[in-house]
N, C-alpha and C positions, 0 to 999 in steps of 0.2 A: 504493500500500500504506500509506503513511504516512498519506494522506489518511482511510480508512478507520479507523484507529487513534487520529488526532486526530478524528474525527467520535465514534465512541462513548464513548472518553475525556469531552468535553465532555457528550455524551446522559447518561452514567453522574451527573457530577458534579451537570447541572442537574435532573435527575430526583432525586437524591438532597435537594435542595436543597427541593424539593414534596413531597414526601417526609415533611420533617420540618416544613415548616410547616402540612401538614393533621393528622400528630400535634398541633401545637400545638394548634392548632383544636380538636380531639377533646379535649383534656388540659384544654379551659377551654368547655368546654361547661354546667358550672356556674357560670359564674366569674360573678357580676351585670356587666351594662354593656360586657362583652368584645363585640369587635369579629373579625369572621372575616377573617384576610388569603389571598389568596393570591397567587402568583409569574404576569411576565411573561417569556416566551421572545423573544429575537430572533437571527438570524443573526448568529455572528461574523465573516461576511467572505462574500460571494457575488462568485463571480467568474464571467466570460463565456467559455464554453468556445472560443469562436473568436477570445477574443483567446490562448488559451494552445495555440494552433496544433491542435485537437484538427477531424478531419475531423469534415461533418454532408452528412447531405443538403441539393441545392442545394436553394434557393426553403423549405427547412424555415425555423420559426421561431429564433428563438435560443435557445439552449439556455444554463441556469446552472447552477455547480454549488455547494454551499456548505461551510461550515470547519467545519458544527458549531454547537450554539446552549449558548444562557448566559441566567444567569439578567438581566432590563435593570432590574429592581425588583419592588418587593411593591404589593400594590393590598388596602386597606383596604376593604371595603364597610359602608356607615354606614348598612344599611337598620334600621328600629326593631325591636328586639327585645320577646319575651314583654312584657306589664307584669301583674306578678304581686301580685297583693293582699297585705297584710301587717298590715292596721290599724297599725301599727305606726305613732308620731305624728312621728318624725324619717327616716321613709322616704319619698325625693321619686323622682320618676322623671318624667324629660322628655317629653313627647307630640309628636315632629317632631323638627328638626332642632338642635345644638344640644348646650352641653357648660358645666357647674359647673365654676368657675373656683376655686383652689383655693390656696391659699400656703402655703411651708415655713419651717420654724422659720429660713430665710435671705432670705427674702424671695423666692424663686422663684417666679415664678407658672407653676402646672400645671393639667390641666384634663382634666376627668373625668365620663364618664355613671354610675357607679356611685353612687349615692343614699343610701346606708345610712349618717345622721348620727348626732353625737352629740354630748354638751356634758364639755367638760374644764373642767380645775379652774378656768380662769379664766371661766367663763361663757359661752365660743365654741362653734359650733358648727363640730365638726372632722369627717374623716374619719377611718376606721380607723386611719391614722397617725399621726392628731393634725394633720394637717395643715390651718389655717381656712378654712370656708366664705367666700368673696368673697357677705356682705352688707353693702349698704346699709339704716342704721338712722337713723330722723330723731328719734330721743331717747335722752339719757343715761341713761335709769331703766334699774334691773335688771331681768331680763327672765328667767320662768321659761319658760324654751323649748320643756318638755315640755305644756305648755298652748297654744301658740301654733297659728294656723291660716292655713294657705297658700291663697292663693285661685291659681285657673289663670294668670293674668297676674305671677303671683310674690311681690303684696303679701303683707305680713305681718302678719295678725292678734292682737292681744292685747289683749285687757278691752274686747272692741268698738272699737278704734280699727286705723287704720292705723300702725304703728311702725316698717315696715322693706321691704325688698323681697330679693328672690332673684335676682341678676341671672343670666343664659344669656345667652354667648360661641357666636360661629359663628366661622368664617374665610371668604374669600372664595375660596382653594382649598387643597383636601386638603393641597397640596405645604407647605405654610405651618404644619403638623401634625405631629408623627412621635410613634410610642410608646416610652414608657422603661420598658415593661411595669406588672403588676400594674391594667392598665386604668387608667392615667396616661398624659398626653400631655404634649407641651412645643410650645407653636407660640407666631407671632411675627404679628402686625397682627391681635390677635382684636377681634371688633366684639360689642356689645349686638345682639340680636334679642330679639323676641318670639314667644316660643314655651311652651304650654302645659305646668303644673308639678302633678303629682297625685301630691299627700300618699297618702302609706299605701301608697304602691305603689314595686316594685321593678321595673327594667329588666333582664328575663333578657339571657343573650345571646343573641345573631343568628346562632348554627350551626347548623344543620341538620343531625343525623346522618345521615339517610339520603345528602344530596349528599359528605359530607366521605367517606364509606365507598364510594362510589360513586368521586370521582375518585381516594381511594387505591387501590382496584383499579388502575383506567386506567393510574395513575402506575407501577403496579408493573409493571405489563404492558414499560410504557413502557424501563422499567430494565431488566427481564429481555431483551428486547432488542436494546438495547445492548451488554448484557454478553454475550449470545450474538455479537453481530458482533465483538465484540474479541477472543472467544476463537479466532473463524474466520480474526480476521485475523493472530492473530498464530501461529495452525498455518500457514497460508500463507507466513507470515512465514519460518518455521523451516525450511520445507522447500525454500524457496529458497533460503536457506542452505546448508542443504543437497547441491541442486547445484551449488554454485556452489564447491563444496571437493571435488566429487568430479573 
């Protein structure tokens, strides 16, 4: 009885858990550069029914039975979203793999597919935050940014010369990555790649409504239940109680 009760309990809690991370999804489906997460499930404890003395048929297979599942982490998919036109001359958007490296007024380094620059009072090119773009510049002259021209490789064009470059950070795994939201990341041993940079363009994001709408059904299905066996089990519950006072 009890088993039943810790099984839909845990159903309730990790259903609930997908639940609101495909709200999120749904909630940033405008968002530039957002990244779609969703939840893994694993067993919290499977046990061997013949080691807990429960008869089977002979020559049957083994039989298990389990605690319940839990959320084991969230999984990021980094596949390329929209790339949405904007002429717009300080809108970069990456083509493949690959993330704009980003510093805060502490020196933090962060690191971001969303594109949409711009130039603060000091002459940098920041995010919406204010946060500076991580360029490489090979001259001290002042630099009017809104004239400048990005080539796919990241160079940085001004008055016909080379002046600077865009560099794009990878990691060599996801784990090495996490989000601090607002499509900011914080990760730890990012490398230089070469990966393709196109001006004027914005990276939507990578949700898919029709899939996110789809597994919140599923999900809810999934909840509903759960919630139906816990209410079964704990009528059960009650009426063994029940007899057990008469």
């Amino acid at each position: 009885m009890l088993r039943s009760i810790w099984n839909s309990t845990s159903g309730l809690y990790s259903n609930q858990t997908r639940i609101d991370t495909i709200s999120n999804n749904i909630a940033n489906i405008n968002t530039n550069g957002y990244k779609r997460l969703d939840v893994n499930f694993s067993d919290i404890l499977v046990e061997n029914v013949n080691r807990l003395g429960v008869p089977i048929v002979q020559n049957e297979k083994e039989k298990f039975v389990g605690s319940g599942s839990r959320i084991s982490g969230y999984v990021r998919y980094d596949s390329q979203g929209i790339l949405e036109k904007t002429d717009r001359n300080l809108d970069f958007a990456i083509e493949g793999r690959g993330y704009f490296k980003l510093k805060d007024s502490y020196g933090n380094e962060l690191y971001t597919r969303k594109g949409n620059f711009y130039i603060d009072a000091n002459n940098n090119l920041v995010d919406v935050n204010g946060y500076k773009l991580d360029v490489s510049l090979y001259t001290e002259d002042i630099i009017d940014y809104d004239k400048i021209c990005i080539k796919e490789n990241g160079d940085i064009i001004y008055n016909e010369n080379i002046i600077g470059k865009i560099n794009i950070y990878d990691f060599d795994s996801d784990d090495n990555l996490y989000s601090i939201g607002n499509s900011l990341y914080k990760g730890i041993n990012s490398k230089t790649i070469n990966s393709n940079i196109k001006q004027g363009y914005i990276e939507k994001s990578n949700v898919d409504i029709s899939k996110e709408l789809t597994d919140l059904l599923v999900t809810q299905r999934a909840f509903e239940l759960n919630s139906r066996a816990l209410k079964s089990s704990e009528e059960m519950w009650q009426m063994t109680n029940n007899l057990r006072s008469k």
